[in-house]
C-alpha positions in Angstrom: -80.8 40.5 -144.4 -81.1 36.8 -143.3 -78.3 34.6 -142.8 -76.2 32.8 -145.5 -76.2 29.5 -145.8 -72.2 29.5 -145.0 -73.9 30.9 -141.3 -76.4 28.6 -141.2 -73.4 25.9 -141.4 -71.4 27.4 -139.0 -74.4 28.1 -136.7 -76.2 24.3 -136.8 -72.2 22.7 -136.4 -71.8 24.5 -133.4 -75.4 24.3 -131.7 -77.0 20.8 -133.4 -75.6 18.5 -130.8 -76.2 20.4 -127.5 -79.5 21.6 -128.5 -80.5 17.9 -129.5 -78.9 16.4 -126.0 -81.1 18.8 -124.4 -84.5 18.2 -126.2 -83.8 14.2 -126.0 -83.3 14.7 -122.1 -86.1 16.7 -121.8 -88.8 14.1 -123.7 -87.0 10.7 -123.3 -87.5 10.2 -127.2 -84.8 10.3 -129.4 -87.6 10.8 -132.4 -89.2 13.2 -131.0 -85.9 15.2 -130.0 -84.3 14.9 -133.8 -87.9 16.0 -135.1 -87.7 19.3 -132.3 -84.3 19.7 -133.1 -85.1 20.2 -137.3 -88.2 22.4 -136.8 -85.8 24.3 -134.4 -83.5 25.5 -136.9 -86.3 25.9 -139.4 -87.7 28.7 -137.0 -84.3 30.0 -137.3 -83.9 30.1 -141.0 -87.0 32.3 -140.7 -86.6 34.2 -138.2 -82.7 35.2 -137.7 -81.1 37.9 -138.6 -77.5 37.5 -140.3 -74.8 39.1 -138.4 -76.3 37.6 -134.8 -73.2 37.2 -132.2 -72.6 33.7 -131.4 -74.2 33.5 -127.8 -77.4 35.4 -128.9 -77.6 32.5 -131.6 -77.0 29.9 -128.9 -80.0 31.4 -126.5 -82.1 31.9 -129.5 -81.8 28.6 -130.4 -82.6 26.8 -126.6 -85.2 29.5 -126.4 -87.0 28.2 -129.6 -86.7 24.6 -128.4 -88.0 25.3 -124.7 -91.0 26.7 -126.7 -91.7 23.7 -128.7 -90.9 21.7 -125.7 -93.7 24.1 -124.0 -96.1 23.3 -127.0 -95.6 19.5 -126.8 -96.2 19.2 -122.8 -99.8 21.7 -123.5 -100.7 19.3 -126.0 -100.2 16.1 -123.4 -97.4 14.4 -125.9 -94.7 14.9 -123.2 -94.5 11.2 -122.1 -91.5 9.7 -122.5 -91.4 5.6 -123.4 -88.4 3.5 -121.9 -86.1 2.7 -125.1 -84.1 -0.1 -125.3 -80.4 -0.8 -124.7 -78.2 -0.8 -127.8 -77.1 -3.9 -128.5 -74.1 -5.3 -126.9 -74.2 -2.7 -124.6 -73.1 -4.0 -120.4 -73.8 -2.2 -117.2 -72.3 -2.2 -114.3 -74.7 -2.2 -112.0 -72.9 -1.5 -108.9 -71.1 1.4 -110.6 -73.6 3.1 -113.0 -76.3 5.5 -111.8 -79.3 5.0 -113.6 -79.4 9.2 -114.4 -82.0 8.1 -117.4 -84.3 6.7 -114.2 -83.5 9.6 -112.0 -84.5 12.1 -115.1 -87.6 10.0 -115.4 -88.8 10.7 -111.8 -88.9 14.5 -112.3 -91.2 16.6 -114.1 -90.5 18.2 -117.8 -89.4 21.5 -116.6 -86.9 19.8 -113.4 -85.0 17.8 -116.6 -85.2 20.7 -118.4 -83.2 23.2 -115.7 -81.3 20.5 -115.0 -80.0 19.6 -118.4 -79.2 23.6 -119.0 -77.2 24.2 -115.8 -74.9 20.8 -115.9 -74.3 19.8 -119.0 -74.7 23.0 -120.7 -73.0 24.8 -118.2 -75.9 27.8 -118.3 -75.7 30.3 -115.5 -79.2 31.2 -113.9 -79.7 34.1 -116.3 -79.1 32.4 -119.2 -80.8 29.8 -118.6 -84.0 32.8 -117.6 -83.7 34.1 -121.4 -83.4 30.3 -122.9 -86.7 29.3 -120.7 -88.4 32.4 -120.4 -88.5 32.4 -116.7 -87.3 35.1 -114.4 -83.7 34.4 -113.0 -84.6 34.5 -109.0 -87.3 31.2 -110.2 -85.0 29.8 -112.0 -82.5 30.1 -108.9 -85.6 28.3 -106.7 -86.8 25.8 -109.2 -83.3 24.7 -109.8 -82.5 23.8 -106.2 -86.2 22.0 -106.0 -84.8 19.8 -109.2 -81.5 19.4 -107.3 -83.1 18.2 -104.0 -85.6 16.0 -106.0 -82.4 14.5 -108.3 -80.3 14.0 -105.4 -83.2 12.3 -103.1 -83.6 9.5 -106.0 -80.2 9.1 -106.6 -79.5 8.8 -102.5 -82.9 6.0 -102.5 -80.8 4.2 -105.4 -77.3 4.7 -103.6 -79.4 2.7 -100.2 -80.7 -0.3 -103.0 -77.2 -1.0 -104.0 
């Protein structure tokens, strides 16, 4: 049985805004995220089951959109452009950190492990059944993105 549109509901509430936080850091493209983030729960209208318990929903989900994230950087689409600031928006540029630079300066899959394990709050094997990866890389590639965010950030601490 697939799920009811009362689930479906429930289910995109819940999961829309993390899910689309986490494809817009990955590509740097608001577009492109909000396009990811519909053909994400497309797949799942297809593909889910009803009755799914809530964190096999939430893994399902970030595992469907590392795969189209996967499908986008194979096709060579996983540029991201600079947007602009919203209007009226002010800095202050001796107390911001620039983290939209810093995520800039690392690779697809360093933003990606990143975005899971701080602002999702994913441990190691969660994040190995949203990305496909096996936990003890995820453990090694996560400290690589630490060490290669915190480098930037220290260069940028040094300019101020």
């Amino acid at each position: 049985m697939f799920i009811t549109e009362a689930e479906f509901q429930r289910i995109y509430d819940a999961n829309a805004g993390p899910i689309l936080g986490y494809l817009a850091a990955s590509t740097g493209r608001r577009d492109v995220a909000d396009d990811m983030l519909q053909e994400t729960f497309c797949r799942l209208l297809v593909q889910a089951k009803s009755g799914m318990e809530a964190c096999d929903v939430r893994r399902y989900l970030f595992r469907i959109a590392t795969n189209l994230l996967r499908d986008r950087w194979r096709s060579g689409e996983g540029r991201a452009f600079d947007e602009p600031d919203e209007t009226g928006a002010t800095t202050d540029l001796d107390a911001s950190i620039d983290v939209r630079a810093m995520l800039e300066h690392l690779s697809p899959r360093e933003r990606q492990l990143l975005w899971l394990a701080y602002v999702e709050g994913m441990d190691h094997a969660e994040i190995a059944a949203a990305t496909g990866l096996g936990r003890l890389s995820v453990r090694t590639l996560l400290f690589r993105a630490r060490g290669r965010a915190r480098k930037f950030l220290s260069a940028g601490e040094e300019l101020r």
